[in-house]
C-alpha positions in Angstrom: 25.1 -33.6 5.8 25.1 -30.1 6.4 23.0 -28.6 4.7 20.4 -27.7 7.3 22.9 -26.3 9.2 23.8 -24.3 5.7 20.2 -23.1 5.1 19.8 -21.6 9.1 23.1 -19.3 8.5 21.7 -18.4 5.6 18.6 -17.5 7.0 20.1 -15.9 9.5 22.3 -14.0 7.0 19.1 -12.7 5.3 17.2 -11.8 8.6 20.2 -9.3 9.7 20.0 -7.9 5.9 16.2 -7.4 6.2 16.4 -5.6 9.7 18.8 -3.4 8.2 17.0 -2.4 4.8 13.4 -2.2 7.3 15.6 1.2 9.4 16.2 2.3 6.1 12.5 2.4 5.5 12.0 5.2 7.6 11.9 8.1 5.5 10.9 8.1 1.7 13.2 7.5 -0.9 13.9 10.3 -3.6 11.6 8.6 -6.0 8.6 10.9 -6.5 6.1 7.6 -5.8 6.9 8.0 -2.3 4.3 9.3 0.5 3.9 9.1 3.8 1.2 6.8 5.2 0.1 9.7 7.6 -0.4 11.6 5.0 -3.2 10.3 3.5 -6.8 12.9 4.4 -9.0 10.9 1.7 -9.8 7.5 -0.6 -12.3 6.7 -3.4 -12.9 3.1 -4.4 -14.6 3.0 -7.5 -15.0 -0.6 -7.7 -13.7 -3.4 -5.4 -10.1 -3.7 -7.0 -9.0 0.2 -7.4 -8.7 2.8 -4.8 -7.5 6.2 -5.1 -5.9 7.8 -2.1 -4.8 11.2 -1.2 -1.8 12.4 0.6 0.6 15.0 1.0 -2.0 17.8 -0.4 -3.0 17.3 -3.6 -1.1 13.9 -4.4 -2.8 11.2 -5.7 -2.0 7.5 -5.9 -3.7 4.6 -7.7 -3.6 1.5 -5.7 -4.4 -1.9 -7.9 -5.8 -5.1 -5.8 -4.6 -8.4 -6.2 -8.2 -9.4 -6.3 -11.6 -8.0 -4.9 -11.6 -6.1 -1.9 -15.0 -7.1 -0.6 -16.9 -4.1 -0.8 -13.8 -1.7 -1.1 -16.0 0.5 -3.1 -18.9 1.7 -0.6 -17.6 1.0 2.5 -16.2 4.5 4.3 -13.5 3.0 6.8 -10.8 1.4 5.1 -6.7 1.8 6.6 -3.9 1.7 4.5 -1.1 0.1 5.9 2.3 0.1 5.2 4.7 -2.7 5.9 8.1 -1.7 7.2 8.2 2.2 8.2 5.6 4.8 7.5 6.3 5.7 3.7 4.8 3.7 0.7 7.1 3.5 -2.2 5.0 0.7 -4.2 2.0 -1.7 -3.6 4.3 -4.2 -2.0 4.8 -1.4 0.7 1.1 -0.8 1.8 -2.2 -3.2 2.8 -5.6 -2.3 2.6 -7.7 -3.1 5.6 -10.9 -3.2 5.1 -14.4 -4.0 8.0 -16.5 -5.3 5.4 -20.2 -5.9 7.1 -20.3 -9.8 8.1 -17.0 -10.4 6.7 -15.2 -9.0 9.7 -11.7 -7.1 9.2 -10.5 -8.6 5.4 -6.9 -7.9 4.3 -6.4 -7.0 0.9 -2.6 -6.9 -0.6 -1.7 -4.6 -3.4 0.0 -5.8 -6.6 0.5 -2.1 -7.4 0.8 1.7 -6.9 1.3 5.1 -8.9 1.3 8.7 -8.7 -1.1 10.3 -11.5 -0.2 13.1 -12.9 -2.5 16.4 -13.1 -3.9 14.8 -16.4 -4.6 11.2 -15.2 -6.4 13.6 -11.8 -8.8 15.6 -14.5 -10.1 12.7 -15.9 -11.1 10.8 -13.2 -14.8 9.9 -12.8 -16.2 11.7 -10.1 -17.1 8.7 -8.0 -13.1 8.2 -7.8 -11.6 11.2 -7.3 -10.6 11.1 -3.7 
């Protein structure tokens, strides 16, 4: 049979495509959800599964968990990561790491990501504005 031999050009196939689209990760797209990872100066975590994050100026993102982030919401050094260049597009782009005390470094995916707008920025509690 050959369909192992098959499934390892296909693989191979979708390796080569994924190296490609990863250079084209390099800058942000045109979409106005795009920021630059090294542009984030500040975060608020008002509860283990949100965090608010502030780049490029006044920008800001909310980032949805796909569960807790243990202690996401007091702890004062978190990274965000991005996977594949520097920008973040949408929470399949970015990672939170997070040193949670006794839990050691704790990855946390993140199922998603948006840009609020000035209105979604004046409501925001206090304890999550970034």
């Amino acid at each position: 049979m050959n369909t192992p031999i098959a499934l390892a050009a296909s693989a191979a196939a979708l390796l080569a495509l994924s190296a490609s689209a990863a250079g084209a990760t390099d800058r942000p797209a045109a979409k106005s959800e795009c920021f630059w990872a090294r542009t984030v100066t500040s975060f608020a975590a008002p509860d283990n599964k949100t965090l608010y994050v502030r780049a490029a100026g006044n920008q800001i993102y909310r980032f949805d968990m796909f569960g807790p982030c243990q202690d996401m919401d007091w702890n004062q050094r978190l990274a965000l990561v991005s996977h594949g260049g520097d920008s973040i597009c949408s929470g399949m782009d970015a990672e939170v790491v997070n040193r949670a005390a006794g839990l050691g470094r704790q990855r946390c995916p993140v199922r998603s990501m948006h840009k609020l707008t000035p209105e979604d920025i004046a409501a925001l509690p206090r304890n999550a504005k970034p």
